[in-house]
N, C-alpha and C positions, 0 to 999 in steps of 0.2 A: 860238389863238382859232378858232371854228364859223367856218367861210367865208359861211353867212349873213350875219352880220350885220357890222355897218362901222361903223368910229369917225363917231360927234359929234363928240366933243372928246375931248382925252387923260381915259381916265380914263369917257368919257359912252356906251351903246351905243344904237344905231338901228336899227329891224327896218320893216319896210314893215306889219306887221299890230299892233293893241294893243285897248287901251278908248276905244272911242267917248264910253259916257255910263256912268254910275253911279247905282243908286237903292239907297236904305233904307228899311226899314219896321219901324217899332220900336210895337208895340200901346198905347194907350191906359192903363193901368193897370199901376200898382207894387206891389208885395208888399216892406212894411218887412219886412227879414229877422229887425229883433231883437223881433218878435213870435211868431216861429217858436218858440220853443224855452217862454214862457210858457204855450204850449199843448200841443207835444207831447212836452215837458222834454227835447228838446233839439234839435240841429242850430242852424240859426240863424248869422246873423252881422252884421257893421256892414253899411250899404248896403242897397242894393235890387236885384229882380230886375222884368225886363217879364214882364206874363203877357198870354197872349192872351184877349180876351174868349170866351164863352160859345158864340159866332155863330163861331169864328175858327176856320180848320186853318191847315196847311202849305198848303194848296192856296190859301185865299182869301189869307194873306200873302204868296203869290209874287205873284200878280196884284197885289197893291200898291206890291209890290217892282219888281214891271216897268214901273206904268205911270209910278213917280216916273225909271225910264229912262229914258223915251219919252218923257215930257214934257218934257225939257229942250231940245227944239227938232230934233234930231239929225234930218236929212229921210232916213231910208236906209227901205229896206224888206227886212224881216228875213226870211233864207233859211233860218233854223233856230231852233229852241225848245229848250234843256235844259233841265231842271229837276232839282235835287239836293234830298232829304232823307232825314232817318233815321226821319221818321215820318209814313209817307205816310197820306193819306186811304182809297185803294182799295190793294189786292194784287189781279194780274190785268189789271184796267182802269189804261191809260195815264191819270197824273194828270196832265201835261202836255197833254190836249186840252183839261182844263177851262179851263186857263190862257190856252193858246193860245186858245180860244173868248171870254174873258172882254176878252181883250186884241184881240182882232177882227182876226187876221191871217188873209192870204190861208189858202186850202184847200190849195194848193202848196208848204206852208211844213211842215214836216215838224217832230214833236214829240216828243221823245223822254224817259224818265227815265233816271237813274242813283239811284238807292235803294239804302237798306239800311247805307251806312256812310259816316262823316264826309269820308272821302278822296273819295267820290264826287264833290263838289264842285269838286275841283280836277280829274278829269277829264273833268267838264261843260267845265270851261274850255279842256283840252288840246284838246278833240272843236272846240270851238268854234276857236280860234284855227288849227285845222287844215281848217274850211271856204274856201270862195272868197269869199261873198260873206258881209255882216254876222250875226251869231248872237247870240241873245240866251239868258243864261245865267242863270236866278233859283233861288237857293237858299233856304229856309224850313224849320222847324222849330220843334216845340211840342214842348220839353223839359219829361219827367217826373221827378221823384224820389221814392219813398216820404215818407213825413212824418215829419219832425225827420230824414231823414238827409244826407248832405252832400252829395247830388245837388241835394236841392231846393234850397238855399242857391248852387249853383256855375252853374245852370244860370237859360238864360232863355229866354224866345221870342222872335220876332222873323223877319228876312225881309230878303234882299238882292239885286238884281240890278248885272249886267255887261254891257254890250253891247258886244259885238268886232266888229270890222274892219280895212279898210285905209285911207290917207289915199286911196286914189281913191272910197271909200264917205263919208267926214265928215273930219273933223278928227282927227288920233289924239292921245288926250290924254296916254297914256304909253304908249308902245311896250313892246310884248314882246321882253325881251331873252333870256337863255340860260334855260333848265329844266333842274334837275335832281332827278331821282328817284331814291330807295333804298327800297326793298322787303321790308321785314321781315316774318318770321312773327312777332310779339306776341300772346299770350293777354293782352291789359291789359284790354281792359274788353269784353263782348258781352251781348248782351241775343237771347233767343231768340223768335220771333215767339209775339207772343202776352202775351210778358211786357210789364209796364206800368216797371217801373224796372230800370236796367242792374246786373250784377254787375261789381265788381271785384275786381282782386290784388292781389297785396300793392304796396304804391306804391313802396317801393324798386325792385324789379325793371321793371318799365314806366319809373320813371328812368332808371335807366342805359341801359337801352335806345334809348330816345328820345335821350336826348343826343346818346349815340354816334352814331343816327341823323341828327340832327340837326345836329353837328358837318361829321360827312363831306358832306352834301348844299349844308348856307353853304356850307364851303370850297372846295365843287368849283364850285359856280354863281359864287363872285367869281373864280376862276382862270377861267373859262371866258369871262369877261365883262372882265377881264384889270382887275379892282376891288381894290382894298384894304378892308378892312372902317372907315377911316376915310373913304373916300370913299360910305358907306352914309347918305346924310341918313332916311331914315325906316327903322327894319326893323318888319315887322309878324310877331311870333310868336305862334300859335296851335296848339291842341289839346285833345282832352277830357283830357288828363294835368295836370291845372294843376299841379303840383308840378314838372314835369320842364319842362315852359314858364317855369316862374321860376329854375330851376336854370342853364338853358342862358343865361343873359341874359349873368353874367356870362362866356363861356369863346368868344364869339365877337369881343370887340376891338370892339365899335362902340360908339360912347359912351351913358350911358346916359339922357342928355336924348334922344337918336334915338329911342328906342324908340316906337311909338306903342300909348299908351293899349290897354292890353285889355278896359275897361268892363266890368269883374267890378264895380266897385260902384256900378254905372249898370243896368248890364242882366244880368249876367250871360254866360254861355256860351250862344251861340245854334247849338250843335253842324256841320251842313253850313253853315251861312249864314254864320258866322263869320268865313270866310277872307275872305268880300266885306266883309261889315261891315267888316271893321278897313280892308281895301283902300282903300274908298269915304273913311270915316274919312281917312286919308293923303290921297288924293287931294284932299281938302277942303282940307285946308290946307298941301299940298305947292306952289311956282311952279315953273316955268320950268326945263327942267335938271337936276332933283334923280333922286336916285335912291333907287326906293323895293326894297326886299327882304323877300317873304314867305315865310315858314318855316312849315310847316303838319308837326307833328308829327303824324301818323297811320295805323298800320302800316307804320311807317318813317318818312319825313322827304319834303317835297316843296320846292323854294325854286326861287322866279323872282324874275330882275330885272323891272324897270319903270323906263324914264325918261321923266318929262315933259318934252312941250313946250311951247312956247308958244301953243298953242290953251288951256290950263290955265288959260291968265289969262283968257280971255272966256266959259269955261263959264261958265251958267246951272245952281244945283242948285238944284230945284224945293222940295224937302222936303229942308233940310240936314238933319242929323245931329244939330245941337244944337237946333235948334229942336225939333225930336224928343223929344229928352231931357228938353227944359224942357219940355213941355205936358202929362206924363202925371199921373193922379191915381190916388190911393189903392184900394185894395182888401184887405178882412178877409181875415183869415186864413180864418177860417172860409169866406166865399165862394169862395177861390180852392180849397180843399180840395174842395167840391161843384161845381165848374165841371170838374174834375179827377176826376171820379169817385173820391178818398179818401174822401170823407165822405156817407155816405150818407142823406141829405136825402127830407122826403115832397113825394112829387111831385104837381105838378098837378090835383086832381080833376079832370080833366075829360079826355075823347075825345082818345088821343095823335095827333098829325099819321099821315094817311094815307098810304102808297108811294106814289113818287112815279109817274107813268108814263114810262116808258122813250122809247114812241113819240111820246106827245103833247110831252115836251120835243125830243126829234129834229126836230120840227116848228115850235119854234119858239126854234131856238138863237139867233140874232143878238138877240132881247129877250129871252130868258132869261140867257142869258150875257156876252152885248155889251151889250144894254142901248140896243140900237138901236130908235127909235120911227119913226115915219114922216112924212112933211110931205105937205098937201096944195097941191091948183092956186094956192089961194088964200093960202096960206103957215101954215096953220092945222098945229103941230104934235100930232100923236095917240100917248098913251099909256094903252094899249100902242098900235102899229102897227095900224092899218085894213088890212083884207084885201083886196089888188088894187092899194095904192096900192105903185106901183115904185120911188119915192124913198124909201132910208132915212133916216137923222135921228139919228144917234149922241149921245148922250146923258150918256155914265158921266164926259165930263169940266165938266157944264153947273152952275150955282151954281144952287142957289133960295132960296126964302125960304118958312117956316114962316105959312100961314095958317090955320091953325086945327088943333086935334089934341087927340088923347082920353087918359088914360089906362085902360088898360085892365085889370083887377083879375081877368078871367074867363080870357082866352086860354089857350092851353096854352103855356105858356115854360118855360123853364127857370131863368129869372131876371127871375121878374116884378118888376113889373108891365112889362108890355108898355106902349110908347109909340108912339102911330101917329097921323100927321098926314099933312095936304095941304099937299103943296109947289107952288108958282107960279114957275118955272123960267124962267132971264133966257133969251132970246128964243122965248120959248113953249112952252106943255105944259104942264100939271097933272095930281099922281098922286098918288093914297095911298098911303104907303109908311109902312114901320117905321121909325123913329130907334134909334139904336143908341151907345154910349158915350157917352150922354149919361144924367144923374139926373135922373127923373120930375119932380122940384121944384124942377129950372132950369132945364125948359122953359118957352118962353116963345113967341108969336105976333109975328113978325117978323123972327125966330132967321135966319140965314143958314147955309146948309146945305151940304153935295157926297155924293158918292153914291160907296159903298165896295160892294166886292163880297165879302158875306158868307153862310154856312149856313145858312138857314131852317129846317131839321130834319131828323133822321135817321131811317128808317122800314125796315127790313126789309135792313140796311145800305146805305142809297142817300143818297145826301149831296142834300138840295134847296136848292142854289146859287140865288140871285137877290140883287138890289140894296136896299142898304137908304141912308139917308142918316144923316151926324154931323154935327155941327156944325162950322163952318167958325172956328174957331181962327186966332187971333193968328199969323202967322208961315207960314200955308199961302197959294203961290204958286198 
């Protein structure tokens, strides 16, 4: 056994570092799969997949992803930022500042990405679990596939973060136990920048491969963790190979009530986010002592232990997983094709949104990105922020209520009609702002609202990030 780490109990391991908090972000709208195939005769399948709305990247779902982190009460303050996806907003510029800005961390706190491949994700985590002080790890991704072919059916969007640390930072809710890594060259699936849907090979050979892979990386991490594969209460396995992820189920010895849910007919495959998703998933409904084992098949095989403790029993999760699941709504095929650039749709008549400027946002990041307003002497809150007043006024996590709002039939969107109303915000403020997943014809004047950080428009490739409000839904903490 690694001389880090030290028995719990026979059988249980303990490490000083793990997961603090856990958040998900699963988008607003489902794409029924078995309307897929009545349109583009074929592809398709039973279930559903999440899609992101219109407004939505990799970028604005990690910030969603992080803040259902943060908000579970966890008092630490975060010494680092990763961020993993396979399809980032910028190439060049760090997408990790947006985030880091949106989520309002210190200047000192350093942001970094791992892009470009599903594996990346997991050593967001390694990077992370290898700091001193707490790191915060949020993975996202807006999975594409050609239309009618099996990507589009396999894959989903969506958004997950991790926050690691030590018990002398929060409470650890499952310790990090042994890791082990195998390194394979696989040509299984790549996509070359630029391209919109992945290529693959032939699915036998990415099987065996992965197995193999996969096989050797379980069986070294339970030696190493000195586990039996029936002492495994949850295993979480994932990959873009889904045939060799269902293969391997049977050939590792854990039962297969353990296995935890891969929400392929919930969500689909939400590519770098996935390994959290399912993680978070476990942790939801793991107690006390259990031990959880993720196998992430991806250019090789990656598996860690996790055992929880008994901080597990008084987490707080702000936005479960299931309430997630159950709140989302419908969307056409056809609009999910045109949100996606497949379908090519007339746009607009009117004047497309302007570049944004570089410097004028420089100037005013904490309300463009934080969403920080100001307070004055007399307790009067200003949105946006007055100029000269010192007290900020943070804002992105305050409730309001819908007094009055227009629809809008002219604006330039991409997915009219535009809907925009004035919100009156519980301990003061009022602002006109855009409503967003929400249908023109169930708005209503009294509506109760929160404030999500989404796309305003694309102009000259420059993404104009700012805050819009949803509706405040049954089952959001």
């Amino acid at each position: 056994m690694d001389k880090r780490y030290t028995l719990r109990r026979p059988g249980k391991i303990s490490w000083v570092r793990g997961i603090l908090s856990h958040g998900v972000y699963l988008p607003y709208r489902r794409l029924d799969l078995a309307a897929v195939a009545e349109i583009s005769g074929g592809g398709g399948r039973r279930g559903h997949r999440t899609v992101a709305s219109f407004d939505e990247d990799a970028t604005t779902m990690a910030v969603e992803a992080g803040r259902a982190s943060l908000r579970s009460g966890v008092p630490v303050e975060i010494d680092s930022l990763w961020f993993a996806t396979v399809s980032p907003p910028y190439l060049d510029k760090t997408n990790a500042a947006a985030i880091h800005a949106a989520l309002c961390l210190e200047r000192g706190c350093p942001a970094y990405d791992t892009i470009g491949s599903v594996r990346g994700s997991m050593g967001a985590v390694r990077a992370a679990l290898a700091q001193e002080g707490p790191a915060l790890t949020v993975a996202a991704d807006v999975r594409v596939g050609l239309a009618g072919g099996p990507d589009e059916a396999y894959f989903g969007d969506g958004a997950a973060a991790l926050l690691v640390g030590a018990d002398s930072d929060a409470p650890v809710l499952a310790e990090a136990g042994p890791w082990v890594s195998v390194t394979d060259e696989v040509l299984d699936r790549w996509r070359t920048p630029g391209d919109l849907g992945s290529k693959v090979w032939e699915e036998r050979y990415g099987e065996l491969r992965y197995v193999s892979s996969g096989v050797e990386a379980f069986e070294g991490v339970l030696k190493r963790a000195g586990l039996s594969a029936g002492q495994v209460d949850h295993l979480v396995i994932t990959g873009t190979h889904g045939r060799a992820c269902r293969s391997i189920r049977g050939r590792l010895g854990v039962p297969p009530e353990r296995l935890v849910d891969d929400l392929a007919m919930q969500v689909g495959n939400t590519g770098a986010a996935h390994p959290y998703l399912l993680v978070s998933a476990a942790l939801e409904k793991a107690g006390p002592g259990e031990v959880i084992v993720l196998l992430v098949l991806a250019d090789g095989a990656e598996a860690l232990v996790l055992n929880t403790t008994t901080a597990i029993s008084d987490h707080q999760v702000r936005w479960p997983l299931a309430v997630q699941l159950a709140a989302g709504a419908p969307i056409g095929y056809g609009q999910y094709l045109a949100w996606r650039g497949l379908l090519a749709v007339e746009p607009p008549r009117r004047p497309e949104p302007a570049r944004v400027s570089g410097s004028a946002a420089g100037r005013r990041v904490p309300w463009k990105f934080g969403f920080v307003g100001s307070r004055s002497e007399d307790g009067t809150v200003n949105l946006p922020p007055l100029t000269g007043e010192l007290e900020g006024q943070p804002m992105a996590e305050a409730r309001g209520t819908v007094t009055t709002f227009t629809i809008d039939r002219l604006s330039y969107t991409p997915s009219p009609p535009m809907v925009f109303a004035v919100v009156d915000f519980d301990g003061g403020g009022r602002l006109p702002v855009e409503l967003t997943d929400a249908d023109a014809a169930d708005v209503r004047v009294g509506d109760r609202v929160e404030m999500t950080f989404r796309r305003l428009s694309t102009a000259d490739g420059i993404h104009n990030y700012f805050w819009k409000a949803r509706p405040l839904r049954e089952g959001r903490a």
